[in-house]
N, C-alpha and C positions, 0 to 999 in steps of 0.2 A: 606716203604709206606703201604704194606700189615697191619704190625702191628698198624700201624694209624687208620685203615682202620676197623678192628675185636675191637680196642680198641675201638671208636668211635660208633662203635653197643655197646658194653658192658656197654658203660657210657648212651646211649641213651635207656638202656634196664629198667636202672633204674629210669629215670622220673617220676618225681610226679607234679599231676597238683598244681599251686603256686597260691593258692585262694586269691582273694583280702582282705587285713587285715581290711578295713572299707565300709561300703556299707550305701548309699545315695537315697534319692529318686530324679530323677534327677531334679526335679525342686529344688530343695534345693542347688544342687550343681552348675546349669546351668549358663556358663557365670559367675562364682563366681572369676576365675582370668582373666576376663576381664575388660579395663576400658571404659563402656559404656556411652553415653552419657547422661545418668542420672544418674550415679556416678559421674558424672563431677559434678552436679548441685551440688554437696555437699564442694566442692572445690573453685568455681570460685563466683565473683562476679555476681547479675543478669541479667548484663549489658554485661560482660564479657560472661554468658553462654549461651545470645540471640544470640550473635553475630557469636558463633562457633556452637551452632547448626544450624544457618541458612548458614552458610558458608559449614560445613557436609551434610546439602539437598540440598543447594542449588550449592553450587560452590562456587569457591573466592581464595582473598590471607590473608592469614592469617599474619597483622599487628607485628611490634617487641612487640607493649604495651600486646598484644594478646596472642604472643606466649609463654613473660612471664608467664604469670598467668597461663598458659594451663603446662607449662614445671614443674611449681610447683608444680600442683596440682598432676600432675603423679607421680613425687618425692614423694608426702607428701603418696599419695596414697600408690605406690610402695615400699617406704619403711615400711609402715605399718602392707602391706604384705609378709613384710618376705625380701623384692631385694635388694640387693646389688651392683647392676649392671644394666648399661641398654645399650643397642645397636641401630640401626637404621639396622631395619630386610628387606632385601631385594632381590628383585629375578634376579641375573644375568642370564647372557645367556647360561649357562650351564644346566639347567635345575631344578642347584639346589636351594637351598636357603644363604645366607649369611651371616654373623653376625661377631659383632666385641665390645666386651664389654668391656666398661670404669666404671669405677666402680663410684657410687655418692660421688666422694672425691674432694676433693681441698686444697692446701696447704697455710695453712696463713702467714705471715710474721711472727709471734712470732713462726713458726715450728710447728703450731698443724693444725689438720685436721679435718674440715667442711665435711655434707655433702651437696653438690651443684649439682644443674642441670637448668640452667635457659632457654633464647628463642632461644638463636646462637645454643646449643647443639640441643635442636628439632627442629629448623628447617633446619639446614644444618652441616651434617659432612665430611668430609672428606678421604673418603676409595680408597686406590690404584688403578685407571681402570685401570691401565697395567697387572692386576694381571691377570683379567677374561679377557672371547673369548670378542672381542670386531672389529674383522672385518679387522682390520687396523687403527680404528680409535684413536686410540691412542696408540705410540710409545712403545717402554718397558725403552726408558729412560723419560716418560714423564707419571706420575705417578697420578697426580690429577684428582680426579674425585670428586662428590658431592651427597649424598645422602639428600632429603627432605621428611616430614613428609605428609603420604598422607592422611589427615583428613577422607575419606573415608573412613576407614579401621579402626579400635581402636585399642589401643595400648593393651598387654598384658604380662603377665608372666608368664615366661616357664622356670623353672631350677633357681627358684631367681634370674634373671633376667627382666627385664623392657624391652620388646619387641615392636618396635615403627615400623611398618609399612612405608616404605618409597620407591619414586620410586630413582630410581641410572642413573645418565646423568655423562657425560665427561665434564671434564673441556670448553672445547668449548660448552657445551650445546647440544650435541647426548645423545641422547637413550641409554641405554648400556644395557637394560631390555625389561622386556614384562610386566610390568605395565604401565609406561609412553604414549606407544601406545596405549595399552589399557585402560586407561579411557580416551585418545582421540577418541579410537571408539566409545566408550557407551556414550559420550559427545553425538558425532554424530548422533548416531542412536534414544538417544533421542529426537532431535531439529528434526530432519526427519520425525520420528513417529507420535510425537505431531502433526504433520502439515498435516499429512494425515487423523488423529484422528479426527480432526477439522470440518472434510467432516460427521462426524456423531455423535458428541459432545463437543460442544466445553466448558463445562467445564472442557475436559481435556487438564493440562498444564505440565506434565511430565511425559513418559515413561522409566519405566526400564527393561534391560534384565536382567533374570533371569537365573541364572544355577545351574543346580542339576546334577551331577558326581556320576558316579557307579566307585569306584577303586577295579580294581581286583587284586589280589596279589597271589605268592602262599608262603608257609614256611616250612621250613626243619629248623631239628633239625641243633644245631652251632654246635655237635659232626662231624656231617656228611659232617656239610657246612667248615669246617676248615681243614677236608682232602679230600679236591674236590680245586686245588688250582684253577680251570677254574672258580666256581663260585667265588669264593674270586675277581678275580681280573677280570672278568669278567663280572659277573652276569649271567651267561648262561653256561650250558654244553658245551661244546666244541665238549663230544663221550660220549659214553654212548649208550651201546643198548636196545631195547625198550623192555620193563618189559612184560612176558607175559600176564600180568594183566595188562591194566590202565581202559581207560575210555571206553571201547566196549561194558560194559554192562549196560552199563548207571546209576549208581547206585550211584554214589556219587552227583548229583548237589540235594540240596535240603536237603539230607539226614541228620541223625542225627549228630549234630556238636562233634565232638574229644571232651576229655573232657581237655584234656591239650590247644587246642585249643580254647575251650568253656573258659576257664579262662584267657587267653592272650585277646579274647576279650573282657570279661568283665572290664579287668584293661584299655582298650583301649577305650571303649568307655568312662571309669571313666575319663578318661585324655579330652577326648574329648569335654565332657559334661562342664570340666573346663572352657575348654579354648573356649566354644562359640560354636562348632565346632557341629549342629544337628545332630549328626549319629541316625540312625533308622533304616535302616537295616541292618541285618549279616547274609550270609548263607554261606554255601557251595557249590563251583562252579563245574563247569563240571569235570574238573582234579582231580587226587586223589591229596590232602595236599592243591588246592585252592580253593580261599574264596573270598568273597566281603563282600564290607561295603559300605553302602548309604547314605548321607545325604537326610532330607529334604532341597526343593532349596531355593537357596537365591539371594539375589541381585548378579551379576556376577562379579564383581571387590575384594567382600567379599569371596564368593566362590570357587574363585580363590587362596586368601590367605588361604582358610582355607584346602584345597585340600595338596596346600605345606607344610601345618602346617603339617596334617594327616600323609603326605610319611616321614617326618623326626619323628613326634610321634611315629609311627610303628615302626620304624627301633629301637629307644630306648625300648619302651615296648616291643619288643619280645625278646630283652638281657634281662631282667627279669624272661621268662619264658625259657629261654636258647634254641629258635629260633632264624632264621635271617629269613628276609620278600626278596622274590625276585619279584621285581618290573619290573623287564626285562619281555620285550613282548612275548618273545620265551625261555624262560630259559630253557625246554625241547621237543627235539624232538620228533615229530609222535602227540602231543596231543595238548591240546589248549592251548595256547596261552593268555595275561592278556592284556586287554585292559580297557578305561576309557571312558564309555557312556558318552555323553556332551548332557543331556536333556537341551533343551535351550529355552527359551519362551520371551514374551514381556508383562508388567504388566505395568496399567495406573494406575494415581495416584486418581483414581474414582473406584478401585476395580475391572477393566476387565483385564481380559487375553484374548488378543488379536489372540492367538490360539486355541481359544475356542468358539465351537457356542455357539449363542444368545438363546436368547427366542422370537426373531419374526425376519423379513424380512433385516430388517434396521441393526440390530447387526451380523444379518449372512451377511452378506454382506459389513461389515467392516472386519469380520473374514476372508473369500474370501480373499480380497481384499491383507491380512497379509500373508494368506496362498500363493498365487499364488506368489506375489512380495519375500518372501523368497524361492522361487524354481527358481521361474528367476535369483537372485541372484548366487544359485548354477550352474545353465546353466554358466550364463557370465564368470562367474570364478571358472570354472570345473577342471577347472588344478592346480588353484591357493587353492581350495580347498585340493588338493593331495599334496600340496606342502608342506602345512603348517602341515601334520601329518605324515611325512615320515620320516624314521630315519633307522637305521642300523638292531637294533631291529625292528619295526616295518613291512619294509622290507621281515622279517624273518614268520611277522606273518600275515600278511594280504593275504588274500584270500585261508584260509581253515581252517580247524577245528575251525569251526563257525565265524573264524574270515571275516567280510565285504571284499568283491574285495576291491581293490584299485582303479579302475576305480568307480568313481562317478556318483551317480544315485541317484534319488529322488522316495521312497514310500508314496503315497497317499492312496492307497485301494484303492477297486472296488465301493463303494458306492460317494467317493468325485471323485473322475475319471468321473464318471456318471454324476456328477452334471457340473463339468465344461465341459463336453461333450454337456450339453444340451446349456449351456451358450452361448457357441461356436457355437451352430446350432441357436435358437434361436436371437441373438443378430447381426445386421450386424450396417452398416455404415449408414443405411437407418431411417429415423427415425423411432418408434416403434409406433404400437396405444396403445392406452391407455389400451385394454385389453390384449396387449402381455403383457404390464410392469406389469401389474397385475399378469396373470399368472407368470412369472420369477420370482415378488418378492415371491408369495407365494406358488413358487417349494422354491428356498431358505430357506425360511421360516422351509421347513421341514427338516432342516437339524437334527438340535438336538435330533431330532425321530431316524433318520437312524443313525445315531453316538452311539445312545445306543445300536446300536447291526452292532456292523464297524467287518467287516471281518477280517481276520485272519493274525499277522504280516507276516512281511517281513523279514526271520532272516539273509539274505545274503544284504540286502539295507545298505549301508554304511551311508546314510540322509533318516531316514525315521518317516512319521508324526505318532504321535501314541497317536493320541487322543484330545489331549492340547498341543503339543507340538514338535516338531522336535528334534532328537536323533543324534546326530552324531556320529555314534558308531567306526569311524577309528578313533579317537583318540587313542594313545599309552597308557600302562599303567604307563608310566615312565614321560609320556611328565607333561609339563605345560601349564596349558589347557588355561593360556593367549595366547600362537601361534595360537589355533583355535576357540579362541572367538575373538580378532583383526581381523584376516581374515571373519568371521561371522558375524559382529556386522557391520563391513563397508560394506563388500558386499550387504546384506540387506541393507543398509541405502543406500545407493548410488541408489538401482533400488527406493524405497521409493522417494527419491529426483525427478525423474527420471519423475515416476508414477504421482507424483502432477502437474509436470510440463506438463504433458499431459493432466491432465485433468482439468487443469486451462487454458492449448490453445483451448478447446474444450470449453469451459463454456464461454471464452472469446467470441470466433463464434457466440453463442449463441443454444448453447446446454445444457438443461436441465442436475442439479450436477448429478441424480441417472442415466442418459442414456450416459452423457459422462463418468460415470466412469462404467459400464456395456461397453462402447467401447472401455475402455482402457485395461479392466481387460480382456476382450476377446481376442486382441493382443497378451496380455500376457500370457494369454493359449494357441492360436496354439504354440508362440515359445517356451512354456516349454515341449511340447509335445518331443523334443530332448531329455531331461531330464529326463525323468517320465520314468519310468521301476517296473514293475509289479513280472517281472518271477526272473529264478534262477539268481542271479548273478557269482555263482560258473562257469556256464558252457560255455563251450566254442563260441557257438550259441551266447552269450549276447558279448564278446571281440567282435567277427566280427559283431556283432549289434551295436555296438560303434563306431566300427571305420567307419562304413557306415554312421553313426550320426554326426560323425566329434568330435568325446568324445576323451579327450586327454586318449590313452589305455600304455603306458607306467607304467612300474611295478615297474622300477627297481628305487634307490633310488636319484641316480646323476641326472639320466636323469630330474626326476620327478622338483628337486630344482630349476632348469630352469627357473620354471614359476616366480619365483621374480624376476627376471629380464627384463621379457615379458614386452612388451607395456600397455599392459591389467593392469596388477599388478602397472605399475609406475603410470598409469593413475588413478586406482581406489586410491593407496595409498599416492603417490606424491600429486592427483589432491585432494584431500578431507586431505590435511595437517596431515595425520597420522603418515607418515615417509618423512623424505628427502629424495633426491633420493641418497646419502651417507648412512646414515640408513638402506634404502633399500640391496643397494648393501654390508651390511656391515653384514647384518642376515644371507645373501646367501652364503656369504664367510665364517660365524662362521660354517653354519650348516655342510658345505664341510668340515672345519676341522674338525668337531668333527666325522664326520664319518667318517673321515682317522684316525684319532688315537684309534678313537675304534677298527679299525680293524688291525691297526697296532698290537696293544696290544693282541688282540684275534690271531694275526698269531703269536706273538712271543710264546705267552702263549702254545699254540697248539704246536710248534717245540718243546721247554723246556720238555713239559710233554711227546710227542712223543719219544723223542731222549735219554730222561732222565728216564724215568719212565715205559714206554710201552714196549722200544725193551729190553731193559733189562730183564722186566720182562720176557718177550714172551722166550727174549733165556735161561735164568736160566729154563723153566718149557720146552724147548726142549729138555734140555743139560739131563735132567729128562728121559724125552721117550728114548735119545739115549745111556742113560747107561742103561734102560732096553731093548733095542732090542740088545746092544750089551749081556747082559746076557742072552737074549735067546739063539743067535748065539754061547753062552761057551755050552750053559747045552741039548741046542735041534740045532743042526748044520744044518740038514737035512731038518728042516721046521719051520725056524725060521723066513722067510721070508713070510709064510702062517700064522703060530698064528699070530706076530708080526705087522701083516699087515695093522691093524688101527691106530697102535702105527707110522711106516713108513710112511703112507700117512697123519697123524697129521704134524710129520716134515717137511714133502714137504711143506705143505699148511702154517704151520708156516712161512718158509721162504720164500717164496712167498709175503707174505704180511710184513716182515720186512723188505725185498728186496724194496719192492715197495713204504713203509713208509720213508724210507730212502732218498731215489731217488728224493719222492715229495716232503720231508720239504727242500730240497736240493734245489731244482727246486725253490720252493713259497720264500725261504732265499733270492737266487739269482733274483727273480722277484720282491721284496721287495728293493733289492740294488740299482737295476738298474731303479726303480720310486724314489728313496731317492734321486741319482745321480743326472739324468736325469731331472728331473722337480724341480727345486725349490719354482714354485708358486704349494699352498696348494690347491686350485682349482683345476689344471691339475691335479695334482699328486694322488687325490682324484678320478678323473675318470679311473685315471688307474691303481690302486690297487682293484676298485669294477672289471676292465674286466680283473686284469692279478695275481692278488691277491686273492681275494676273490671263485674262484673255486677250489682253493687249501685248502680249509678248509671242504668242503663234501668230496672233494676225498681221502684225508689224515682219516677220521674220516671212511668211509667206511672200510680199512685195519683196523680200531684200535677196531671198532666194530664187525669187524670180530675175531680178535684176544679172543676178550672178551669171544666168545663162545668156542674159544679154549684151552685156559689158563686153568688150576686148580685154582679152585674157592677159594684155598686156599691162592694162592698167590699176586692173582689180586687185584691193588695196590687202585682205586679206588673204593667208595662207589659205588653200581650197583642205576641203576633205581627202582627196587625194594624195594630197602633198603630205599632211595630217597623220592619214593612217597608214601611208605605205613608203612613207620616205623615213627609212633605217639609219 
């Protein structure tokens, strides 16, 4: 392993950055392997392509006469460009993405081959659900499942293939994805919004939510990443001692980009730019070797697909420049951590951002109105929020090195805090005269003033508003940011639903629309008042402030999963037809396994290299000290135990810590046997490999990290962190 290990520096010694061989101005390239919906027009009839561009804005089923023509037209297209192949691309429960390519052929009776793609192929195929996490919900001998073409989404080509966006259901008609729910929530959250809109314009007739994702990543060279088997099969270090250099001088976020680095993205945003996908920013993040890339936002069902596009784009363009991209939330200890901002907004179809002040009384006060009702949303389902972005990784990386607590909180600033402070004093139950409403409207009014100069963020807020928009910043860097847009997109809509119907009982009474919704939106500010947190969230003062608050403060990641199950959760998701409560119970079950076998795999991987690679070495480089203390003892008899004496207390401490490596993969094997045994449902078994499993992997990595310091650096079988984070 050592030789692995020095050869892999050698080969990474001699990198040379791999410049893009053709360069574009992006609007030339932009979207050029996409099939938009005005490249349709050049395909379809113009009867044919009223009917699917209204069906794409608007909603609908898309007819067989329909799908024909639409199935051709991708064909005529997609082979035009180059495809040979097309698939129905779609996002199982695992996180990652799918595919299954048929090539455009067909077999005629006289023995020769067509190429064919008609309306049965786009709009339904038929890929394995027993394959993917699917809950229970389908058997492993019962194998059908059905993919359908989601017109939202356009189809493209990736690798000369025909890439058809589609969401993935069970032969019984479940979910077996995070598309399917999710454009049932943004279904929802439109028809909600619209209806609240209404109260302040009602030429508006469709709201979208909007998202724009920060992906952090970090990259190491494949030399280094193919003799480190923990990332290989892991994604994450396993041991590894922390480099005397990383991020303590704060000198890499920002700074000037690698230039081997600097060329992997430019080939990435090339790919990018292809396939539709806005990237617009790149920098360097706080870690030494991470980085981000930005999209400008987009509608959030697109952003969604183009997010999954990105993490499998990466992973291929950085084998080009002979990186690999680690997408794990915590791949190295002591430093930060890669997570994936979810800026999230609401846009009408009259050009407002609904998170955004107005220019006078009436549009501030629609914006209130959006702002307070998404914070209540995170109140009611605080838990339900933790739930949907908790993971093994994540786990690992939430609540330090910049990464957001896991307990849930809502940042407004000190300027919007003031304002619904006054709201709340001024506004009662009583009617108002006519120059309170005046005054109110035209304190609101000055919102836009104070927003040009909003106080300072909040960089420990896990939901915090920043400006235009709400930030969800616990999202995982690895997740798929449908889990915490369905949870987001219903929650909001549900308190919206909520909201109207209160201040349609009030108007009913006979309460004037601008004073019954100043009573309703004042409600809704004492009870977000729970919510709303200002200060550190790091410190311990805010835990015991929560749990007085009655904030669900649980860390850990079993526990956290719970809340799909909760009343709360069946009520918001059951009752507003987003999941069944089989679906429901069928996500909780996948997410339980996949965090049992991730750590299954991280404890196996951990004993292997422990057992196999660590004590070996440690005693070849003792066996070393104790043939020179024995040559002291030939040549200096009398005070061999005086020189010799650091070389003697190296051995002691060696064995000590092989002694005790031993012991625990011994111990974590046998705690691992007796949860295998012992629990056959993957649920139970799940909670008890995080309390009788999972402490076995710091304490094992303590001794191996100790070792590290002890070893001759010659032999030490692993890439160090140093090598890791700063070798470009």
């Amino acid at each position: 392993m050592a030789k692995i290990r020095f050869s892999a520096l050698e080969e990474l010694a001699n990198r040379k950055p791999v410049e893009l061989s053709e360069r574009h101005r992006v609007s030339e390239i932009f979207g050029c392997d996409v099939l938009t919906i005005e490249k349709m027009r050049h395909y379809l009839s113009i009867e044919a392509f009223k009917k699917l561009e209204k069906i794409m804005s608007e909603g609908g089923v898309i007819d067989r006469g329909l799908a024909d023509q639409v199935a051709a037209a991708m064909k005529a297209w997609a082979v035009e460009k180059g495809a040979t192949h097309y698939t129905h691309w779609f996002h199982p429960l695992n996180g990652a993405t799918a595919e299954k390519h048929d090539g455009f052929i067909d077999l005629q009776k006289n023995g020769s081959i067509i190429e064919a793609f008609d309306g049965r192929m786009l709009v339904q195929q038929e890929p394995d659900a027993s394959s993917f996490p699917n809950g229970g919900i389908r058997n492993t001998f019962e194998a059908r499942g059905y993919t359908a073409w989601d017109p939202g989404s356009p189809a493209f080509i990736n690798n000369n293939t025909l890439c058809i966006p589609t969401v993935f259901v069970a032969y019984t008609g479940e979910a077996l994805d995070y598309k399917t729910p999710m454009l049932k929530a943004l279904a929802l959250i439109d028809k909600a919004a619209v209806g609240v809109c209404q109260y302040f314009d009602k030429d508006v007739q469709k709201v979208t939510a909007t998202l724009g994702w920060e992906q952090e990543y970090f990259l190491v060279d494949e030399a280094l990443f193919n003799a480190r088997p923990d990332l290989k099969l892991c994604g994450r270090t396993l041991m590894g001692h922390s480099a005397a250099k990383d991020q303590q001088l704060e000198d890499h976020y920002f700074g000037a980009i690698p230039e081997r680095v600097n060329a992997f993205m430019d080939e990435l945003e090339y790919e990018c730019h292809r396939l539709g996908i806005p990237a617009k920013t790149r920098h360097n993040e706080c870690a030494p070797n991470q980085f981000e890339l930005a999209p400008i936002f987009e509608e959030a069902n697109l952003a969604v697909d183009h997010n999954q596009l990105l993490m499998s784009t990466m992973k291929r363009i950085a084998k080009h420049h002979k990186f690999r991209v680690l997408l794990h939330e915590k791949p190295y200890k002591g430093i930060n951590g890669s997570g994936k901002h979810n800026n999230w907004s609401l846009l009408t179809d009259t050009g407002v951002n609904l998170l955004s002040p107005g220019k006078n009384p009436k549009s501030n006060m629609q914006f209130l109105v959006f702002l307070v009702t998404a914070t209540r949303a995170v109140l009611e389902q605080e838990a339900l929020f933790k739930a949907c972005i908790v993971s093994l990784g994540n786990e690992r990386r939430l609540g330090g090195d910049e990464a957001p607590p896991v307990i849930m909180s809502v940042f407004l600033g000190q300027q919007l805090d003031s304002i619904l402070d006054e709201i709340e004093q001024k506004v009662s139950s009583k009617k108002m005269s006519p120059d309170e409403k005046t005054e109110l409207k035209l304190n609101v009014g000055k919102i836009p003033e104070i927003m040009r100069d909003n106080t300072d963020r909040n960089r420990t807020s896990p939901f915090a508003f920043t400006g235009n928009r709400f930030e969800f910043r616990a999202v995982g860097s690895s997740a798929n940011c449908g889990a915490a847009m369905i949870v987001l997109n219903t929650a909001v809509a549900e308190q919206l639903i909520a909201f109207k119907q209160e201040v349609d009982a009030l108007i009913d009474k006979g309460v004037k629309k601008d004073e019954a919704i100043f009573q309703v939106l004042r409600k809704y500010i004492i009870a977000c008042k729970k919510i709303r947190f200002e200060g550190n969230g790091y410190s311990k003062e805010w835990k015991e402030e929560a749990r007085k608050r009655g904030l669900s403060v649980e860390s850990d990641c079993i526990t956290s999963l719970k809340a799909y199950l909760s009343p709360k959760a069946k009520g918001l998701f059951v009752g507003n037809g987003i999941f069944t409560e089989r679906e429901l119970e069928a996500r909780y079950e996948i997410k339980n396994e996949i965090y049992l076998k991730k750590l299954q795999i991280e404890s196996r991987v951990l004993g292997d290299l422990a057992l196999n690679h660590i004590i070996p070495t440690a005693i070849t480089y003792q066996n070393t000290l104790i043939t020179n203390v024995r040559g002291l003892k030939d040549i200096l008899p009398d005070v061999y135990a005086e020189v010799g004496e650091v070389q003697l207390k190296a051995i002691k401490e060696i064995s000590t810590h092989i002694k005790e490596i031993r012991t625990l993969v011994d111990e974590m094997t046998e705690a691992r046997k007796l949860a295998n045994h012992t629990y056959p449902n993957e649920v139970e078994r799940a909670a008890v490999y995080s309390e009788t499993v999972l402490p076995y992997l710091d304490k094992i990595r303590y001794h191996i990290d100790k070792l590290e310091l002890l070893v001759d650096d010659e032999i030490w079988p692993l890439p160090k962190y140093r090598e890791l984070l700063f070798f470009k």
